[in-house]
VEXRO-236777 format. One record per atom (N, C-alpha, C): x, y, z; residue in one letter. Coordinates in pm, whole numbers, plus 50000, padded with zeros to 5 digits. Last residue first. Layout:
! VEXRO-236777
XYZA ...
***
This chain:
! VEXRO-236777
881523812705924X 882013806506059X 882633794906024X 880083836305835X 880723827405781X 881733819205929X 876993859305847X 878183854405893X 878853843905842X 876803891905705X 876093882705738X 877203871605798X 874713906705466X 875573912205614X 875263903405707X 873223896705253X 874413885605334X 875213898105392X 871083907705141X 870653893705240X 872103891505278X 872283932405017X 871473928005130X 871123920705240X 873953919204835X 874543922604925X 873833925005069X 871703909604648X 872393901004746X 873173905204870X 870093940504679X 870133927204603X 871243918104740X 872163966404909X 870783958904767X 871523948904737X 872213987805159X 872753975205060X 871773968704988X 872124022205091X 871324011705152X 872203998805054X 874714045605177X 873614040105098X 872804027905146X 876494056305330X 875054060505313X 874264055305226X 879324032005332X 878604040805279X 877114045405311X 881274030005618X 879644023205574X 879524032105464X 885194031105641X 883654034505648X 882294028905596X 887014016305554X 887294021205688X 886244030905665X 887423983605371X 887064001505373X 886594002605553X 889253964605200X 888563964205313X 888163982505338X 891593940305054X 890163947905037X 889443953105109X 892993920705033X 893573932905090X 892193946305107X 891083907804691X 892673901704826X 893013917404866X 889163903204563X 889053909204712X 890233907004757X 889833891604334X 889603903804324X 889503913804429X 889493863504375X 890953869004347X 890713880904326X 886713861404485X 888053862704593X 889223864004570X 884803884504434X 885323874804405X 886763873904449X 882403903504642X 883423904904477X 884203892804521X 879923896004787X 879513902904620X 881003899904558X 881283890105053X 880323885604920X 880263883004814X 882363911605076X 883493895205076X 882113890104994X 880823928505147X 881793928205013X 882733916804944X 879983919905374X 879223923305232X 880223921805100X 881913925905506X 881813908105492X 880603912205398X 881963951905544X 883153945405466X 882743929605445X 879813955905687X 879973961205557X 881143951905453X 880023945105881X 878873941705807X 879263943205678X 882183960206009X 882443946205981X 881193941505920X 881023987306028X 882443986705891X 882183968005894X 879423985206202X 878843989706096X 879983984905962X 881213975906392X 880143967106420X 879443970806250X 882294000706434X 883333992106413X 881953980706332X 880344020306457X 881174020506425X 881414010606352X 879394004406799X 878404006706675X 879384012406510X 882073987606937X 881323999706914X 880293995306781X 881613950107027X 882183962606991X 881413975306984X 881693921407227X 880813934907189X 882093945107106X 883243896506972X 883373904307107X 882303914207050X 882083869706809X 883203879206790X 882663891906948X 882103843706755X 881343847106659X 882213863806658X 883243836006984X 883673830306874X 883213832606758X 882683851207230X 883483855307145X 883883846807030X 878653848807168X 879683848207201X 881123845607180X 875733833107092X 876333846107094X 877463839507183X 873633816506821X 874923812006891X 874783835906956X 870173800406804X 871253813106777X 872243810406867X 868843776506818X 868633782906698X 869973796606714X 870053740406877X 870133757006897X 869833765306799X 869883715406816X 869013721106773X 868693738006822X 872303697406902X 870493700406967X 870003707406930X 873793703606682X 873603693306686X 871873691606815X 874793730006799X 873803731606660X 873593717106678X 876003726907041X 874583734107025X 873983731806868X 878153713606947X 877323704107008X 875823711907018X 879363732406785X 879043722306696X 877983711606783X 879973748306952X 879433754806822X 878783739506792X 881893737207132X 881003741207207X 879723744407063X 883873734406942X 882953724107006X 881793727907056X 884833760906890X 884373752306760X 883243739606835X 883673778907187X 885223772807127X 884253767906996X 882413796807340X 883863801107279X 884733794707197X 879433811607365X 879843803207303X 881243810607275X 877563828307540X 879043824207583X 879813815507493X 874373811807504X 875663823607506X 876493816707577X 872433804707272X 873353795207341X 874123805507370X 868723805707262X 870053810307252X 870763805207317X 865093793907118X 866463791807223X 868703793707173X 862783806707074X 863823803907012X 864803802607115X 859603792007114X 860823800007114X 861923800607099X 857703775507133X 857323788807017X 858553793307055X 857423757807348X 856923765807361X 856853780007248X 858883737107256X 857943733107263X 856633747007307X 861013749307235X 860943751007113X 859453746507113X 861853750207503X 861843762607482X 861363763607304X 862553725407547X 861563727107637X 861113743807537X 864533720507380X 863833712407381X 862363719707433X 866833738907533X 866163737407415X 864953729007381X 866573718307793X 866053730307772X 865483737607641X 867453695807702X 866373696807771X 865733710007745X 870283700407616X 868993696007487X 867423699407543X 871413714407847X 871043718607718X 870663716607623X 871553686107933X 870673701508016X 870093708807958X 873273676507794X 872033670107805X 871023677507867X 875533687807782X 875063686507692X 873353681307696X 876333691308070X 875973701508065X 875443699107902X 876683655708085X 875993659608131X 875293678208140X 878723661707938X 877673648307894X 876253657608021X 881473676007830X 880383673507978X 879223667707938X 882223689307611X 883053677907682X 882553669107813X 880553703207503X 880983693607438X 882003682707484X 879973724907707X 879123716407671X 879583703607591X 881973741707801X 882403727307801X 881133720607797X 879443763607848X 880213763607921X 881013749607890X 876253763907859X 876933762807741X 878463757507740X 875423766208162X 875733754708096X 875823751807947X 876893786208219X 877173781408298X 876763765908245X 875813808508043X 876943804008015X 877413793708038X 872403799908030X 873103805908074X 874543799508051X 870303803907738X 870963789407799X 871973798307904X 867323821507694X 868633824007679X 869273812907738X 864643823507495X 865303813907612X 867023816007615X 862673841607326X 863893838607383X 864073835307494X 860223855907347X 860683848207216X 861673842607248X 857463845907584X 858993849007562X 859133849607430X 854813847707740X 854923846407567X 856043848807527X 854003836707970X 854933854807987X 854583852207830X 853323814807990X 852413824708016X 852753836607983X 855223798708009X 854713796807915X 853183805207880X 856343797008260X 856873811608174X 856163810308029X 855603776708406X 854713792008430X 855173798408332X 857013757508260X 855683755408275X 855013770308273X 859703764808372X 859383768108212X 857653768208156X 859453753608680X 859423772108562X 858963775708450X 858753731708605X 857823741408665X 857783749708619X 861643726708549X 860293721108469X 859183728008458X 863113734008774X 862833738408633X 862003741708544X 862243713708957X 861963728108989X 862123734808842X 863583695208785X 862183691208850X 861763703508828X 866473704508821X 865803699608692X 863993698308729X 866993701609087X 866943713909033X 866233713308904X 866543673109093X 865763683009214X 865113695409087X 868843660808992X 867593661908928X 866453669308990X 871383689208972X 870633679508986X 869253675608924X 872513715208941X 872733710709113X 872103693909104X 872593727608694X 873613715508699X 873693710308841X 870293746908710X 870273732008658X 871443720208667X 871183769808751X 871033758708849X 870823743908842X 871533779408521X 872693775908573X 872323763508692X 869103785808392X 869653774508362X 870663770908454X 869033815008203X 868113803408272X 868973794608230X 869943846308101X 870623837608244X 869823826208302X 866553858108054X 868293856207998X 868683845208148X 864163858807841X 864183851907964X 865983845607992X 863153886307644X 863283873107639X 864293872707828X 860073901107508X 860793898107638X 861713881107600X 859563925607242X 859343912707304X 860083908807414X 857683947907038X 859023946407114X 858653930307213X 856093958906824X 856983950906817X 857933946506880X 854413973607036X 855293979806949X 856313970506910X 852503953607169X 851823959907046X 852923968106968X 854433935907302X 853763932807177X 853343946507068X 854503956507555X 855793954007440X 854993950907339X 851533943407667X 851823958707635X 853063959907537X 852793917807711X 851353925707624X 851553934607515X 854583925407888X 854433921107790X 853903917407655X 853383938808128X 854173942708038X 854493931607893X 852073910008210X 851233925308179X 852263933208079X 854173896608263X 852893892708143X 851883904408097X 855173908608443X 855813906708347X 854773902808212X 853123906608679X 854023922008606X 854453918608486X 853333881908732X 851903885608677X 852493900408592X 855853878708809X 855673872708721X 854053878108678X 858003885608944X 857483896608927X 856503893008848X 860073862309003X 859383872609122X 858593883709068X 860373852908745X 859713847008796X 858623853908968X 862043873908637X 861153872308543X 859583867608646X 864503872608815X 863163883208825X 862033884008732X 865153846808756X 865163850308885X 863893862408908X 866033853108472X 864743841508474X 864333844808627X 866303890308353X 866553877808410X 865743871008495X 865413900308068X 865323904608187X 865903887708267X 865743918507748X 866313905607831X 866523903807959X 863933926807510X 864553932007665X 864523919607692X 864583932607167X 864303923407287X 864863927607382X 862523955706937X 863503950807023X 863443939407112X 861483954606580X 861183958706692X 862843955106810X 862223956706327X 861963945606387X 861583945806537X 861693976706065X 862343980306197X 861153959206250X 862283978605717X 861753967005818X 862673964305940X 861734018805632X 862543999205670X 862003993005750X 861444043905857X 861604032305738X 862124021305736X 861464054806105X 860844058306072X 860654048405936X 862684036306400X 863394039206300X 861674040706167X 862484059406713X 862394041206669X 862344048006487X 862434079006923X 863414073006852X 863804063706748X 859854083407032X 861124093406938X 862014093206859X 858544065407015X 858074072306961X 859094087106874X 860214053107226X 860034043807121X 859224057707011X 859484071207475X 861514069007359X 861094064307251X 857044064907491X 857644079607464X 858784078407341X 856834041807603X 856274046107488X 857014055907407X 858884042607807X 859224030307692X 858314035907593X 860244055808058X 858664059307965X 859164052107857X 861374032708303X 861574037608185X 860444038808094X 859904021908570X 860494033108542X 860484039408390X 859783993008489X 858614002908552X 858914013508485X 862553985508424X 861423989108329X 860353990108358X 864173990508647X 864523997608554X 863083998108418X 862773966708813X 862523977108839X 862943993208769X 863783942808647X 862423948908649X 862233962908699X 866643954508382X 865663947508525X 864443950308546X 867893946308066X 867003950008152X 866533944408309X 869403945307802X 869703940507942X 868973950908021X 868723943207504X 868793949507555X 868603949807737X 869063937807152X 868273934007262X 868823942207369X 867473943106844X 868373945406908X 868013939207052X 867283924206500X 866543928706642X 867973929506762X 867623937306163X 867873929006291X 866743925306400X 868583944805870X 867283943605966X 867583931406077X 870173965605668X 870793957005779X 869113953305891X 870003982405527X 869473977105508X 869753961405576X 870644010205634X 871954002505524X 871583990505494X 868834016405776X 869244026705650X 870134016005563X 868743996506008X 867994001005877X 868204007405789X 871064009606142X 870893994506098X 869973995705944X 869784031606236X 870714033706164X 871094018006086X 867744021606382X 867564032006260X 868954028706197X 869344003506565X 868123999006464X 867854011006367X 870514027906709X 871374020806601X 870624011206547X 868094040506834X 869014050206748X 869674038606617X 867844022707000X 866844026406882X 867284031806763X 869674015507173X 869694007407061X 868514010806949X 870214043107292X 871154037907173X 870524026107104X 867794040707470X 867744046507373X 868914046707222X 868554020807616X 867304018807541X 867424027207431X 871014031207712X 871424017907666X 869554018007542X 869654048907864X 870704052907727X 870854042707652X 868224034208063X 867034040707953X 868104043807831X 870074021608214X 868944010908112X 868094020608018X 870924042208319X 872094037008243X 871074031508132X 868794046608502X 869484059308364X 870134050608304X 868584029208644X 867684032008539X 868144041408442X 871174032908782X 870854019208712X 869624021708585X 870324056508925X 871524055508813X 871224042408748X 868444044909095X 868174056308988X 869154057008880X 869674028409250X 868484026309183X 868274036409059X 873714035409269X 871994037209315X 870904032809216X 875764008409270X 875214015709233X 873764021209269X 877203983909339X 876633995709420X 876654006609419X 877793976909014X 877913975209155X 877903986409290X 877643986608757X 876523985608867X 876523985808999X 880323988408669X 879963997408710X 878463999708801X 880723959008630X 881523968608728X 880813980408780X 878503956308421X 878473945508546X 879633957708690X 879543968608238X 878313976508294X 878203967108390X 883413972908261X 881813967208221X 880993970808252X 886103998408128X 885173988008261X 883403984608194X 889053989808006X 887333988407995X 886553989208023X 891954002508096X 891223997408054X 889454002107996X 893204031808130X 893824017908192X 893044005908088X 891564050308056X 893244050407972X 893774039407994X 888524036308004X 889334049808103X 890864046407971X 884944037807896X 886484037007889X 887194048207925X 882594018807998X 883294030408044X 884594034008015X 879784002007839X 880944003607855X 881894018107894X 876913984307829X 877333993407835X 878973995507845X 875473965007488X 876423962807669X 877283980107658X 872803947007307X 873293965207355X 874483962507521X 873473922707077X 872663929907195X 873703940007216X 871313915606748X 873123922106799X 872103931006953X 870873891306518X 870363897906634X 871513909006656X 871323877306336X 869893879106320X 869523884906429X 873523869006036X 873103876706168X 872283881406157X 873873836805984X 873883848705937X 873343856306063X 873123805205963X 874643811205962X 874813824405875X 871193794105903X 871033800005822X 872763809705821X 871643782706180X 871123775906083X 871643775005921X 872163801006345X 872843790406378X 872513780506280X 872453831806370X 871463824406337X 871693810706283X 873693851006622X 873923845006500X 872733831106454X 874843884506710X 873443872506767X 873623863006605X 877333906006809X 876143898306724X 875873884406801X 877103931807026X 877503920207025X 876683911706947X 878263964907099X 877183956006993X 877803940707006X 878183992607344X 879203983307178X 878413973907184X 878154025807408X 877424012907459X 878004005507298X 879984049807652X 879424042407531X 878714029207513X 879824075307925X 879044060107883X 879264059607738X 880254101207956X 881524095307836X 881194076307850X 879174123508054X 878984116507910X 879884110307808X 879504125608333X 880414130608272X 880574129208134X 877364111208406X 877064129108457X 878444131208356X 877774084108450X 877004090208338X 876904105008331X 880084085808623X 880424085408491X 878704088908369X 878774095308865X 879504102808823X 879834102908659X 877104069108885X 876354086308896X 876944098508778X 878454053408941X 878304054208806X 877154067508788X 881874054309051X 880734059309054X 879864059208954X 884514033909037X 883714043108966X 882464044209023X 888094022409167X 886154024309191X 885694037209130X 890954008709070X 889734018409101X 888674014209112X 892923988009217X 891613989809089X 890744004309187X 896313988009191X 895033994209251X 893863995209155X 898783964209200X 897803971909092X 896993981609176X 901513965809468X 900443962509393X 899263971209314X 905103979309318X 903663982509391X 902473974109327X 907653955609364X 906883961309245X 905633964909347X 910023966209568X 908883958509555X 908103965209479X 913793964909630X 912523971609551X 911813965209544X 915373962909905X 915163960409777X 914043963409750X 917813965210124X 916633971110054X 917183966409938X 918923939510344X 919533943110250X 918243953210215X 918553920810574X 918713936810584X 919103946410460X 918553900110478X 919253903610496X 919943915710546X 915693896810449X 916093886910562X 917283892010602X 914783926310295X 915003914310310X 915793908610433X 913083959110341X 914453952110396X 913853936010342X 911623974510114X 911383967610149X 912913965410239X 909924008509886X 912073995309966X 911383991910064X 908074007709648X 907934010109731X 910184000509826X 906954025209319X 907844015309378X 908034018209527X 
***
């Protein structure tokens, strides 16, 4: 608290403003307290989970901080460290996915110059899940650097294929709402990226965003979908927050929803108990499930039905 004089000469107390800190992210990965939490991918059809991506996270006593915060002028090298833990947790938690018979695909926020860098054979060799139907991963590089690096990317891409791993094409689209210009220039894009072999078209927030109330961010987003199914791929709707926004993507033909309406990144943990427990909402009957809920995964693998439905209800 800081005394102030008023008009009156009187002191009075002024609440001190917040102070946001600044993190180093040198510092916070040197201090091993990076965790990385899970955000499901939902299969908009079949209304079940068919993906979960990797976001880094720094927790202090105040709050959260994001891997968007903590990038920020950040060095080259730390950025790649962050992208190789983040690589390597999501191998780790596809194994562990697998054991409980949970088969996904993980994905995983990548730049180009973080995946020069990162020995991708190596990790994948160390880490990648020895049983079960491992699905490989998706690196999700953005459409901006997809396109500046674009012979690179098809080369790497290839190369992903042979370990089941695949590229998908995040954050496309925002510009699209400048017009029909921007729409034109689009067109193009999607034209060249039909070279990279994407599995994923990601819709950027910007026009998922009051899709159901904007005629016009609905119609961007048929285009695109549209454009992205004509090419073998599956087109994602992120940011999804409200029931509308849900109901105008499945009506164009969105194949996967992400975002908080399906439910926030969380820890691997938490992410393991909520599979588990909507398993169980399954299998036992709903005057038998009232209050029902376990605060661990068992080691076992899920069978028979419980199998197929770690899964979603929306």
């Amino acid at each position: 608290m800081t005394l102030a004089s008023n008009k009156d000469d009187d002191l009075c107390w002024i609440a001190p403003q917040p102070v946001t800190r600044k993190f180093d992210l040198d510092d916070v990965l040197r201090s091993g307290q990076i965790e990385f939490w899970y955000q499901p991918k939902i299969d908009l059809t079949l209304k079940r989970l068919i993906g979960v991506e990797v976001f880094a996270r720094f927790c202090t006593p105040e709050r959260v901080i994001s891997a968007g915060e903590l990038i920020q002028n950040a060095s080259s090298a730390a950025i790649v460290a962050l992208t190789e833990k983040a690589f390597i947790s999501a191998l780790k938690t596809s194994a562990n996915l697998c054991e409980i018979g949970v088969d996904v695909r993980l994905a995983v926020n990548v730049s180009m110059p973080a995946l020069r860098k990162i020995p991708v054979v190596d990790l994948v060799r160390k880490h990648r899940p020895n049983g079960g139907k491992n699905l490989g991963l998706v690196f999700d590089i953005p459409e901006n650097q997809v396109l500046q690096n674009f012979d690179e990317v098809v080369e790497i891409s290839a190369e992903l294929r042979r370990y089941g791993f695949s590229i998908a094409v995040d954050d496309f689209g925002a510009s699209l709402l400048a017009g029909k210009d921007a729409w034109n220039s689009a067109c193009a894009t999607i034209a060249k990226l039909r070279g990279v072999g994407f599995s994923e078209l990601k819709l950027d927030r910007a026009l998922v965003r009051n899709c159901d109330n904007d005629r016009q961010r609905a119609e961007i987003c048929g285009h695109v979908i549209s454009l992205a199914h004509s090419f073998g791929s599956l087109a994602v709707g992120m940011g999804i927050e409200s029931p509308g926004e849900l109901k105008t993507l499945k009506a164009l033909t969105c194949d996967i929803g992400q975002g908080y309406l399906f439910g926030r990144p969380m820890s691997e943990e938490d992410l393991l108990v909520l599979l588990w427990n909507r398993a169980i909402r399954r299998e036992t009957p709903r005057k038998k499930r009232a209050g029902r809920r376990v605060a661990f995964v068992p080691a076992k693998p899920v069978t028979g039905s419980m199998r197929m439905r770690a899964h979603w209800v929306y």
